[in-house]
C-alpha positions in Angstrom: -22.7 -2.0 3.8 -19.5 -3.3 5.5 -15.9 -2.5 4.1 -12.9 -4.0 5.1 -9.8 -2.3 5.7 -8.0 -3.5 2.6 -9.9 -2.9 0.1 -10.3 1.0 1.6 -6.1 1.1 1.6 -6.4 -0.4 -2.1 -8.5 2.2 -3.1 -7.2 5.5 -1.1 -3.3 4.8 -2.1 -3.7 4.8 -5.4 -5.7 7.9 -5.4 -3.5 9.4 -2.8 -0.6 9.2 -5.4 -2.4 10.5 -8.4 -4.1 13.8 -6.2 -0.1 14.3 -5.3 1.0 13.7 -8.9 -2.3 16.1 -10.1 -1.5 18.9 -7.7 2.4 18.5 -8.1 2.0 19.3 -12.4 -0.3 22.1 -11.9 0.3 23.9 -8.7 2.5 26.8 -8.8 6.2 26.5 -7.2 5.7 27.5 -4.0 2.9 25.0 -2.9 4.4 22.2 -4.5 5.6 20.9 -1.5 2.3 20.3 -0.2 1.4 16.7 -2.4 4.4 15.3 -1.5 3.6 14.0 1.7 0.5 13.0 0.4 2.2 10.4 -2.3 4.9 9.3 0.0 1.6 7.9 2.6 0.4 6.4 -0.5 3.7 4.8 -2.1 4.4 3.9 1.9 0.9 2.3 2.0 1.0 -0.2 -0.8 4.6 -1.1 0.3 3.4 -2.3 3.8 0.4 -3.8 2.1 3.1 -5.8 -0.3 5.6 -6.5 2.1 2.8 -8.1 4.9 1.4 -10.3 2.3 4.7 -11.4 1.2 5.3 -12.2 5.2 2.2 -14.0 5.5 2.5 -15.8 1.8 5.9 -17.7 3.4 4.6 -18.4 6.8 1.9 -20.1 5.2 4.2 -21.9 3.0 6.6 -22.7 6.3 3.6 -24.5 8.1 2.3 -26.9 4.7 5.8 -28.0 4.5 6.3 -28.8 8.2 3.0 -30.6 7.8 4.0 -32.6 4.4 7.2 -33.5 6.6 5.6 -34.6 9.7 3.5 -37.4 7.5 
């Protein structure tokens, strides 16, 4: 069975923030520290993710308007 890329990041950011937001409540003070690199990747992951669509989502809309205006 073949996954694409997306639906993997869609998956693993989501559960990259709740492992941090897991180990961040019950770990003791000193290792802390430790999960917060691991929700930063995920909060950092479904930005990009967000922010490319959006890119894509007005280049799209850029070329059917050229194309309505050309006719």
């Amino acid at each position: 069975m073949k996954f694409e890329k997306g639906y993997i990041f869609s998956l693993v950011a989501p559960l990259m923030i709740l492992l941090s937001i897991i180990g961040f409540i019950s770990r003791e003070d000193s290792k802390k520290i430790f999960y917060v690199p691991i929700g930063l990747m995920g909060v950092f992951i479904i930005l990009e993710k967000e922010l490319s669509r959006g890119i894509k989502r007005k280049n799209f809309l850029t070329k059917i308007k050229s194309y309505r205006q050309t006719k």
